[in-house]
C-alpha positions as CSV (number, residue, x, y, z in Angstrom):
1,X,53.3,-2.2,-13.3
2,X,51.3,0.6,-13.5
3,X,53.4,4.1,-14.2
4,X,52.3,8.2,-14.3
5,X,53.8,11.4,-14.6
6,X,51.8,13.7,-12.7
7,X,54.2,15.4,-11.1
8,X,54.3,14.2,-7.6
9,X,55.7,11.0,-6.7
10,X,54.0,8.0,-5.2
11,X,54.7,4.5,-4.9
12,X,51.8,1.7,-4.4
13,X,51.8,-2.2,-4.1
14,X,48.9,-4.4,-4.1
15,X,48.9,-7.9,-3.2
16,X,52.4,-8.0,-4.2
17,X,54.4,-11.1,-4.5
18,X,57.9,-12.2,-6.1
19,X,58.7,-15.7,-7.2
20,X,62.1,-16.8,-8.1
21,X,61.6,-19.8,-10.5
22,X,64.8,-22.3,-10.2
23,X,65.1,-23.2,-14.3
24,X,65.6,-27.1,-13.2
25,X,63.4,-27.9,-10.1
26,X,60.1,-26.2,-9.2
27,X,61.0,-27.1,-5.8
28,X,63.8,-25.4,-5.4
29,X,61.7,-22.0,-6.2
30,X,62.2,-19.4,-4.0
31,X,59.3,-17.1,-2.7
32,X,60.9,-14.0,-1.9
33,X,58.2,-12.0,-1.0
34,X,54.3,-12.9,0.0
35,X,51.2,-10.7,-0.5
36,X,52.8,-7.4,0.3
37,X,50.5,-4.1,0.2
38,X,51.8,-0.7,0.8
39,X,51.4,2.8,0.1
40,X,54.2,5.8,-0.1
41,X,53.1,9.4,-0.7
42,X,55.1,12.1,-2.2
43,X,58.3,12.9,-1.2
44,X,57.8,10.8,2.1
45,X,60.8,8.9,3.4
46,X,60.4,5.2,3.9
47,X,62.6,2.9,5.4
48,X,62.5,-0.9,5.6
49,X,64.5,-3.1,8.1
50,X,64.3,-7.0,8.3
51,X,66.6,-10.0,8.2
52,X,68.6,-10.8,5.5
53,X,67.1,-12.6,2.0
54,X,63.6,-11.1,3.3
55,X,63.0,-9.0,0.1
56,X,64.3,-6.0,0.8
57,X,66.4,-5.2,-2.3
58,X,63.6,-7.1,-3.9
59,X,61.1,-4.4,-3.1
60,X,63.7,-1.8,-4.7
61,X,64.3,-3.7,-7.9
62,X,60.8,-4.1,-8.3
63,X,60.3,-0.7,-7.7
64,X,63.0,0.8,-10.3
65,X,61.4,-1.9,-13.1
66,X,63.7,-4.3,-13.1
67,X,61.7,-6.8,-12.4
68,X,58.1,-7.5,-12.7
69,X,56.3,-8.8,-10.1
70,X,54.7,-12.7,-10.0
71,X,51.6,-11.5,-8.6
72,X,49.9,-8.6,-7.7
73,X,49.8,-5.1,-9.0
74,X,52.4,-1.7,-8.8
75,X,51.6,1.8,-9.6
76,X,53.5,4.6,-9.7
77,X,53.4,7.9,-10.0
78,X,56.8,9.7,-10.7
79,X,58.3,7.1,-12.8
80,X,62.3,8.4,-12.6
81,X,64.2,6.1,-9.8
82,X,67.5,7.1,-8.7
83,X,69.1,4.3,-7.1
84,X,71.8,4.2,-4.5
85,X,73.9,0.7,-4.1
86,X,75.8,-0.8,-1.5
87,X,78.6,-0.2,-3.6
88,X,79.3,3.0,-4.9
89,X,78.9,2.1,-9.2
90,X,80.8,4.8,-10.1
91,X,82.3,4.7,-13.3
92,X,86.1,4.0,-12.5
93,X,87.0,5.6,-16.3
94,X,85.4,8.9,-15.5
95,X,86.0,11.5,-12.7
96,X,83.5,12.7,-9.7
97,X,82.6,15.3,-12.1
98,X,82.2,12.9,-14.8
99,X,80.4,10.6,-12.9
100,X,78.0,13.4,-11.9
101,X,77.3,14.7,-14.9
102,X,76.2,11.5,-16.1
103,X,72.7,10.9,-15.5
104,X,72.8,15.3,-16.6
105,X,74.0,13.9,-20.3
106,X,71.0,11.1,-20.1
107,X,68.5,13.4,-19.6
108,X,69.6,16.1,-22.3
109,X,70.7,18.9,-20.0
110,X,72.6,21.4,-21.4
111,X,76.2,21.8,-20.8
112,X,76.6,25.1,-19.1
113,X,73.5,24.1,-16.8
114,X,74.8,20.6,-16.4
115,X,78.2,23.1,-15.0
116,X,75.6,24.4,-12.6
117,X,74.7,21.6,-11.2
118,X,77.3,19.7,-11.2
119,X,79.0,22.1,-9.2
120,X,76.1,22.5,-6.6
121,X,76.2,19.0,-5.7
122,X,79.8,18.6,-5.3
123,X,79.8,21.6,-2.7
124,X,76.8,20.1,-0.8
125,X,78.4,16.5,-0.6
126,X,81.8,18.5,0.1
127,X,83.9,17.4,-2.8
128,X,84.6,20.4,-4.6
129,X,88.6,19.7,-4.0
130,X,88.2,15.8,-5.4
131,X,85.6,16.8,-9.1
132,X,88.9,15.7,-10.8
133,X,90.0,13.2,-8.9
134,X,88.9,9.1,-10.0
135,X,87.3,6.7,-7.7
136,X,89.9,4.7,-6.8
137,X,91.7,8.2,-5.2
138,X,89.1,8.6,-3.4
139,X,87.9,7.0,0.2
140,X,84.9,4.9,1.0
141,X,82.5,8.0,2.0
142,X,83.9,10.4,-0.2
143,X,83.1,7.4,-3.3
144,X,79.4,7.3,-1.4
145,X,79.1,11.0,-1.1
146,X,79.5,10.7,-5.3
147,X,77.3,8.4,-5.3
148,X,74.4,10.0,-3.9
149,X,75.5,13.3,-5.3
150,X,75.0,12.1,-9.0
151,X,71.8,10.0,-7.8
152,X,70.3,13.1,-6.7
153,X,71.6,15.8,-9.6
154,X,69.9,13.7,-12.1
155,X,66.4,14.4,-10.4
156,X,64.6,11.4,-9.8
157,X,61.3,11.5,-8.5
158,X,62.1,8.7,-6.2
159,X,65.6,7.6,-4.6
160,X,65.9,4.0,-4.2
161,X,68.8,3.5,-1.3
162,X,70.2,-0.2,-0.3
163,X,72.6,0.2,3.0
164,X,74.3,2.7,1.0
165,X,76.4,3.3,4.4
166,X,77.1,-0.3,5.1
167,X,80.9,-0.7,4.1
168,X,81.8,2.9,6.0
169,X,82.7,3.2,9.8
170,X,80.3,4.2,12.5
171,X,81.3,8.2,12.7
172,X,81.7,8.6,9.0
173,X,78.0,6.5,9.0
174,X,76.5,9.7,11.1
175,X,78.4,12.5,9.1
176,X,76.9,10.7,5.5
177,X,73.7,10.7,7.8
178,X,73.2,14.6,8.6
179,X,74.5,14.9,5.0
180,X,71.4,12.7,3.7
181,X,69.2,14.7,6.3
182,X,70.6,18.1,4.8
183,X,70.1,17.4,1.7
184,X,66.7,15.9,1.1
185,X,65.5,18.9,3.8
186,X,66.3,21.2,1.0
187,X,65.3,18.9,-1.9
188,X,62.9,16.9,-0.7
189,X,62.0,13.2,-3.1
190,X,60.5,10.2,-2.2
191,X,62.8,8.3,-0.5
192,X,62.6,4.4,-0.4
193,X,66.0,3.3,2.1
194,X,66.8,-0.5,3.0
195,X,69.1,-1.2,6.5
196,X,69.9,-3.5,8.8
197,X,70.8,-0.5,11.2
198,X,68.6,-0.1,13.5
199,X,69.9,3.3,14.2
200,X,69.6,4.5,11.1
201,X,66.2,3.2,10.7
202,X,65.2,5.7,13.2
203,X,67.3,8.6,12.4
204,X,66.4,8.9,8.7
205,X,62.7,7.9,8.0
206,X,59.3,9.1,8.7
207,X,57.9,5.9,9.3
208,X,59.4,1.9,8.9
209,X,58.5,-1.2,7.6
210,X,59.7,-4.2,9.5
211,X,59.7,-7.1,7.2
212,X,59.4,-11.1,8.4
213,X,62.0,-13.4,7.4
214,X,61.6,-15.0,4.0
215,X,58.5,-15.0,2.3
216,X,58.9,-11.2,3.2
217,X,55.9,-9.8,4.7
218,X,55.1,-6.6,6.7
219,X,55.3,-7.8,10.2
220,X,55.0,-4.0,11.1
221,X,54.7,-0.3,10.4
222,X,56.5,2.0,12.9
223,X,56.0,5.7,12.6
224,X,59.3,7.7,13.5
225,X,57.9,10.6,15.8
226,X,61.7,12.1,16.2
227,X,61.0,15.9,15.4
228,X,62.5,17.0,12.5
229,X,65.0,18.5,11.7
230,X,67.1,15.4,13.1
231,X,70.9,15.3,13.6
232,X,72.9,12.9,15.2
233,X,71.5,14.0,18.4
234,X,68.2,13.1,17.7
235,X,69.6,9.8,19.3
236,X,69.3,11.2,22.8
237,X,65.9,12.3,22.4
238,X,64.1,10.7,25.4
239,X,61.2,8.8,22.3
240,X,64.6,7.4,21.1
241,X,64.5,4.3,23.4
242,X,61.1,3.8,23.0
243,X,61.1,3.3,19.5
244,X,64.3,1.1,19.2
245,X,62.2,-1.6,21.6
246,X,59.7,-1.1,19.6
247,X,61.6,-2.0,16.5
248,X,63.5,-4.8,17.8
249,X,60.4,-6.3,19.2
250,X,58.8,-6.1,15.9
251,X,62.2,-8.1,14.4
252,X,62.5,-10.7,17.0
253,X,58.6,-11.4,17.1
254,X,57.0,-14.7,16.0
255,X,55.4,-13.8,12.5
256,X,52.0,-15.3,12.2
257,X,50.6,-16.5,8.9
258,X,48.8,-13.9,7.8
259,X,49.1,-10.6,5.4
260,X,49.4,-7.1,7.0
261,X,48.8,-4.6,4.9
262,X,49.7,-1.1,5.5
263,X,48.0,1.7,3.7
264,X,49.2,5.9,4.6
C-alpha cells in the first residue's frame, strides 16, 4: 500500500486481489476478491452492494490497513480512516461524551477545543440530553448516532461505513439516513459505505459498485443521478425506479469471467 498526505483524499486499487490462506490445506483457501480496479476522488461518496462473503468489508479493511493485499497495488491519499461498524464499538466504560472525545485525545487536541467539538457533534447527531449517559442506556440509533458522531469528530479524511444501519428498524434507518446526508453536506469526506439495502444504495451515494458473488468482482458501476440535496423523498423521484432495476439487474445478472475495471 501506497499512502500520502496531500491534503485531499483519494482512494485507488490496481489489480487488486485478497487471498485467505487456510493454515492446513491450500485447498481450502479462500479467494475473496479477484483483480479489482477502482478509483475514488476526494470527498466523493461511494457505495458498494453485492451478496454476502463477496468482499465487501474486505475492500474496507483493506482500505483502513488492516490488511495487505495478496496481489495488486493501493494508494491513498488522505491516509486517516474513520470507520463505522455494524455494531456500534463504543466503549461501554466511557460515556457518549467520552466516547466522542476519544479519537480528540488520539490525535492531541486540546481540551477546551476537544469541549468544542465534542459538543457540536452531539447537537448535530441530537444527543445533547444523553453526553452523560453509557451505551447500554442508550437505544440502538441513538448508540449509532455515537458512533458516527465520534467517527466523524476525529476528522478522518475518509469514512469507512459497513451497514452501519443494519440492526435499526426501517423509519429510524431513513431518520439516521437524512442525518448522514446532513451531515457530510456540511462536512463533506470521502465516503466508502457497504449495504445490502438497495434503498440506501441509492439514497446515499454518488455512484455504486455492484460486486459478483465470491471471488468479488465489479460486475457494475451505477452512477446515482438523484439531485442533491436528497431526503427521504428522493425515493419518489420519478429516476428512482429506474435505477433500482438497474441495480437489481446488475445483482441478479450472470457474472462473466472477466475483470471490469472502473476508473472516475
Amino acid at each position: 500500500m501506497v499512502a500520502g498526505d496531500s491534503g485531499m483524499s483519494s482512494i485507488v486499487f490496481s489489480n487488486v486481489s485478497q487471498t485467505y490462506h487456510s493454515p492446513s490445506d491450500e485447498s481450502h483457501d479462500t479467494v475473496a476478491l479477484k483483480n479489482v480496479s477502482f478509483t475514488i476522488g476526494d470527498q466523493e461518496f461511494v457505495g458498494i452492494v453485492g451478496p454476502s462473503g463477496c468482499g465487501k468489508t474486505t475492500i474496507l479493511n483493506l482500505i483502513a490497513g488492516f490488511l495487505q493485499p495478496s496481489t495488486g497495488e493501493i494508494r491513498l491519499e488522505g491516509a486517516r480512516c474513520g470507520y463505522v461498524f455494524q455494531k456500534n464499538n463504543l466503549f461501554p466504560w466511557k460515556t457518549v461524551r467520552q466516547n466522542i472525545e476519544f479519537g480528540l485525545q488520539m490525535n492531541g487536541v486540546a481540551k477546551l477545543q476537544q469541549q468544542t467539538i465534542v459538543d457540536e457533534y452531539l447537537r448535530q447527531m441530537r444527543l445533547e440530553g444523553f453526553a452523560d449517559q453509557y451505551p447500554h442506556e442508550l437505544s440502538i440509533g441513538m448508540q449509532q448516532r455515537a458512533g458516527l458522531a465520534r467517527a466523524y469528530a476525529a476528522q478522518p479524511d475518509t469514512l469507512l461505513m459497513d451497514e452501519p444501519f443494519v440492526s435499526i428498524d426501517a423509519q429510524m434507518r431513513l431518520h439516521m439516513h437524512e442525518l448522514l446526508l446532513d451531515i457530510w453536506t456540511k462536512q463533506k469526506k470521502t465516503v466508502v459505505f457497504v449495504t445490502h439495502d438497495i434503498d440506501e444504495a441509492i439514497l446515499l451515494p454518488d455512484r455504486v459498485f455492484v460486486f459478483s458473488g465470491r471471488p468479488g468482482m465489479i460486475k457494475e458501476e451505477i452512477p446515482v443521478t438523484l439531485p442533491r440535496p436528497r431526503s427521504h423523498h428522493s425515493l419518489n423521484d420519478p429516476h428512482y425506479g429506474v435505477l433500482r432495476k438497474q441495480m437489481i439487474d446488475a445483482l441478479f445478472e450472470k457474472t462473466e469471467d472477466k475483470t471490469l475495471s472502473r476508473q472516475e
